[in-house]
MIGUDO-744510 format. One line per field, with one value per atom (N, C-alpha, C): residue number from 1; atom name; x, y, z. Coordinates in nm, 2 decimals, always signed. Layout:
N
seq: NUM,... .
atom: CA,... .
x: X,... .
y: Y,... .
z: Z,... .
//
This chain:
74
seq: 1,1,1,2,2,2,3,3,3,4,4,4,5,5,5,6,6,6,7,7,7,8,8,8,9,9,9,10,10,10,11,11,11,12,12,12,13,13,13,14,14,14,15,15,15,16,16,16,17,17,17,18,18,18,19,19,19,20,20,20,21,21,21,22,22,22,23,23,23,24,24,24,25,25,25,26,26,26,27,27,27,28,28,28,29,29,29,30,30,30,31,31,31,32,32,32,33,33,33,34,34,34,35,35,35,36,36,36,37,37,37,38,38,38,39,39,39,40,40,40,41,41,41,42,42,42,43,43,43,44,44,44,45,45,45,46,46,46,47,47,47,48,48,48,49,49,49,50,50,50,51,51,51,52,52,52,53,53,53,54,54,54,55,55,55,56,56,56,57,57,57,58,58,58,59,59,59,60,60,60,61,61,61,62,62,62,63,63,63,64,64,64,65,65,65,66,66,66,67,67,67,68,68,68,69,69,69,70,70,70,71,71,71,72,72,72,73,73,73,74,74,74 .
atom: N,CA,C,N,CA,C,N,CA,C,N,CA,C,N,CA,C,N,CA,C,N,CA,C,N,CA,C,N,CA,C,N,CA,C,N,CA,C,N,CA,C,N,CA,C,N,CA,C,N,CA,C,N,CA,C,N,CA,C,N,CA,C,N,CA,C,N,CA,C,N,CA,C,N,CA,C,N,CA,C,N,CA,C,N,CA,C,N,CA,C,N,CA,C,N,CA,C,N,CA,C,N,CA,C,N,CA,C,N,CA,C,N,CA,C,N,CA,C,N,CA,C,N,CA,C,N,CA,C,N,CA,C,N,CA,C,N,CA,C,N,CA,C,N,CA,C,N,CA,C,N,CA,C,N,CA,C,N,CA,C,N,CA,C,N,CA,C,N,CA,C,N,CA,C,N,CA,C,N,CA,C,N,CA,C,N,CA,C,N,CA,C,N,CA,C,N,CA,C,N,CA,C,N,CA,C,N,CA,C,N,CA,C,N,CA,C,N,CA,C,N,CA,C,N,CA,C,N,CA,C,N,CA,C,N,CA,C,N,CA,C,N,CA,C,N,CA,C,N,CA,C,N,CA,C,N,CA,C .
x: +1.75,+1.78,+1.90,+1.99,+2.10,+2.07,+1.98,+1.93,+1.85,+1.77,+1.73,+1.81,+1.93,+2.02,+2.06,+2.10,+2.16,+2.02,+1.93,+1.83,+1.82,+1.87,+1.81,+1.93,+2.09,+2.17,+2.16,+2.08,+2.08,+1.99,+2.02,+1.94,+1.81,+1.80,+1.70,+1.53,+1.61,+1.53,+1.49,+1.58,+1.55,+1.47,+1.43,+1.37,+1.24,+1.21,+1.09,+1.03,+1.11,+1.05,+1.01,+1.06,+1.05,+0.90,+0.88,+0.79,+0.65,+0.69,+0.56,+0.50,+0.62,+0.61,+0.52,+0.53,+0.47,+0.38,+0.30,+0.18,+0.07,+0.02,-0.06,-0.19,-0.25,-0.39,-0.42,-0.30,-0.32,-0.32,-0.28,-0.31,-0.23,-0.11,-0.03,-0.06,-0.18,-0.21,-0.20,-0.27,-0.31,-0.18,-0.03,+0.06,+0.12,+0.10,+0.13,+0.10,+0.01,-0.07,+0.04,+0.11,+0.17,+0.30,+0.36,+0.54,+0.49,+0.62,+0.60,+0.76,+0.83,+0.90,+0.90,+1.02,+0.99,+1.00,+0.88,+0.87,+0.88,+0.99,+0.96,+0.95,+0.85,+0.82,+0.82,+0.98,+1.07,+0.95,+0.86,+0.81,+0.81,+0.85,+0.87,+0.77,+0.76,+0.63,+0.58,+0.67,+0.61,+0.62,+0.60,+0.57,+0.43,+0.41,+0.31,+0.26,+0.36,+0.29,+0.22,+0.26,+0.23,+0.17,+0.11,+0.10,+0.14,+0.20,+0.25,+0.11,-0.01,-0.18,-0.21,-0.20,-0.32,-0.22,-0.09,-0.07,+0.03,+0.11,+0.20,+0.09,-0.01,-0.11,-0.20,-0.21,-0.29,-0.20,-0.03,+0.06,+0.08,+0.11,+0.13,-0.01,-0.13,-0.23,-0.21,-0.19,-0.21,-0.07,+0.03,+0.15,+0.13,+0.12,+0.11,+0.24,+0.25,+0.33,+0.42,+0.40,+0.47,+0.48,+0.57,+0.56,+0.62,+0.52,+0.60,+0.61,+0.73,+0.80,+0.79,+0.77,+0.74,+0.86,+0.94,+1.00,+0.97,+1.04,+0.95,+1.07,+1.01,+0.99,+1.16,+1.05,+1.14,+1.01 .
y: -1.84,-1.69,-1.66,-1.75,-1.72,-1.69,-1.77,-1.80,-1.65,-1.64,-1.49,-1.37,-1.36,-1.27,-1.23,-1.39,-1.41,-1.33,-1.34,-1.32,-1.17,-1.13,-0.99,-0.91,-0.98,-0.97,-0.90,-0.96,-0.89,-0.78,-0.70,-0.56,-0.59,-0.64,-0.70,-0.77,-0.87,-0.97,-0.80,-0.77,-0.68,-0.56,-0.53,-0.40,-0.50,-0.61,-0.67,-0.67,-0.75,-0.78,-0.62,-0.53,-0.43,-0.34,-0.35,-0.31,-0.32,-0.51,-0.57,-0.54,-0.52,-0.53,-0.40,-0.27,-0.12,-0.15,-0.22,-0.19,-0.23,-0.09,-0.13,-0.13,-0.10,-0.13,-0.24,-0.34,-0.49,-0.49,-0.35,-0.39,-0.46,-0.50,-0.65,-0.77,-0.76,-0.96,-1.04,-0.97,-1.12,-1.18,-1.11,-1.14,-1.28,-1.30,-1.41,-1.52,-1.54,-1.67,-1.71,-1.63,-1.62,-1.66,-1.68,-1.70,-1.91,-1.90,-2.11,-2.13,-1.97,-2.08,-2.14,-2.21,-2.19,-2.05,-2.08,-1.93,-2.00,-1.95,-1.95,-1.84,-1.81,-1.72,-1.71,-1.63,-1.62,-1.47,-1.50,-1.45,-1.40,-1.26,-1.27,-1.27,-1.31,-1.39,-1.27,-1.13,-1.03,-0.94,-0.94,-0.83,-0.77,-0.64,-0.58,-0.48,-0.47,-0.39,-0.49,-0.64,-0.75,-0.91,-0.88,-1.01,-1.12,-1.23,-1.35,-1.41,-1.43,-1.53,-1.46,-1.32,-1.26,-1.27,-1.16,-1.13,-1.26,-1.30,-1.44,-1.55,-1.59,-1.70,-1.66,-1.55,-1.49,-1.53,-1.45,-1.45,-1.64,-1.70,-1.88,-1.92,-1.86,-1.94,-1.89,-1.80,-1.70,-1.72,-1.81,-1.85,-2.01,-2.07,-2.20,-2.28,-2.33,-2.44,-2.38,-2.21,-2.14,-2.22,-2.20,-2.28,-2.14,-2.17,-2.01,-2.03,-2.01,-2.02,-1.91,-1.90,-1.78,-1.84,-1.70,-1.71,-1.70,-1.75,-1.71,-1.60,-1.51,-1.39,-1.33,-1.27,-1.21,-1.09 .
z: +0.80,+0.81,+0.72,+0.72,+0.61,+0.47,+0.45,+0.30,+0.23,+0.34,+0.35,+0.32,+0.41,+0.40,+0.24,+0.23,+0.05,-0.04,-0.04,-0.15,-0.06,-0.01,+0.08,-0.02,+0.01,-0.03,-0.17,-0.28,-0.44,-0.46,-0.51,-0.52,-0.60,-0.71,-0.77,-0.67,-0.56,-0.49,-0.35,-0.37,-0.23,-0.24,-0.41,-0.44,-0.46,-0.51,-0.52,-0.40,-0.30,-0.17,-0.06,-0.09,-0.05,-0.10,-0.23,-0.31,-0.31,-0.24,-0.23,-0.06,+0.02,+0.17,+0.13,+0.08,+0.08,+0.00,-0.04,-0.10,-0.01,+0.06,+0.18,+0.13,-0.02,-0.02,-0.11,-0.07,-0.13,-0.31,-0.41,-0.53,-0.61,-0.51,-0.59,-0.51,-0.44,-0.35,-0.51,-0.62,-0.68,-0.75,-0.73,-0.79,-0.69,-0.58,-0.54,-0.54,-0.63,-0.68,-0.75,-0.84,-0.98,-0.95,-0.85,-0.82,-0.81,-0.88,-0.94,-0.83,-0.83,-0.73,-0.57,-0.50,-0.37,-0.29,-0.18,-0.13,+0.05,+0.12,+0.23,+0.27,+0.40,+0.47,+0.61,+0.63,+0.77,+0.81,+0.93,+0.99,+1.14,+1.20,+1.37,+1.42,+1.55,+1.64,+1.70,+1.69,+1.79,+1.67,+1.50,+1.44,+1.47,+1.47,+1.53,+1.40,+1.29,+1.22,+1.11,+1.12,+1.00,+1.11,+1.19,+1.26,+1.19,+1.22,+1.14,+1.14,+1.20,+1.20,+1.11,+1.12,+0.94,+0.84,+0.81,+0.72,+0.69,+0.77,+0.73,+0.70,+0.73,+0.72,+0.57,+0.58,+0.44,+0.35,+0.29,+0.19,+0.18,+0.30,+0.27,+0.22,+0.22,+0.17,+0.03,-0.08,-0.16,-0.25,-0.19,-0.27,-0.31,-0.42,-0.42,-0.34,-0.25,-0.21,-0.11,-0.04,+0.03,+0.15,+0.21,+0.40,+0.47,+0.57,+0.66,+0.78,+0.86,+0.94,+1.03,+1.14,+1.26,+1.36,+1.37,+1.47,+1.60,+1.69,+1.83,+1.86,+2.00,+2.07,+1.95,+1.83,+1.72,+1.64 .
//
């Protein structure tokens, strides 16, 4: 979660990740094939607008080598 904060932290990482979270008719999915770096994916166990089974389980299959992490009752 710290690590998170840090990359939340830079305006740059925080306007991308924001960008991508609002694009609700998926026309950036195919950009996450395309990230070579590491990608972890801090997910909460009770999000309701992004279920961590569809939308956390879809983005880690869709990132090469992503691992995603689900918090519990978060």
């Amino acid at each position: 979660v710290e690590e998170l904060f840090h990359a939340c932290a830079r305006p740059d990482s925080w306007r991308a990740m924001v960008e991508l979270a609002r694009d609700e008719e998926g026309r950036r999915a195919g950009e996450l094939g395309a990230l070579r770096q590491p990608v972890l994916l801090v997910w909460g166990e009770r999000d309701l607008a992004y279920p961590a089974e569809r939308d956390g389980r879809s983005f880690e299959a869709r990132i090469p080598g992503a691992e995603l992490r689900v918090l519990e009752d978060c």
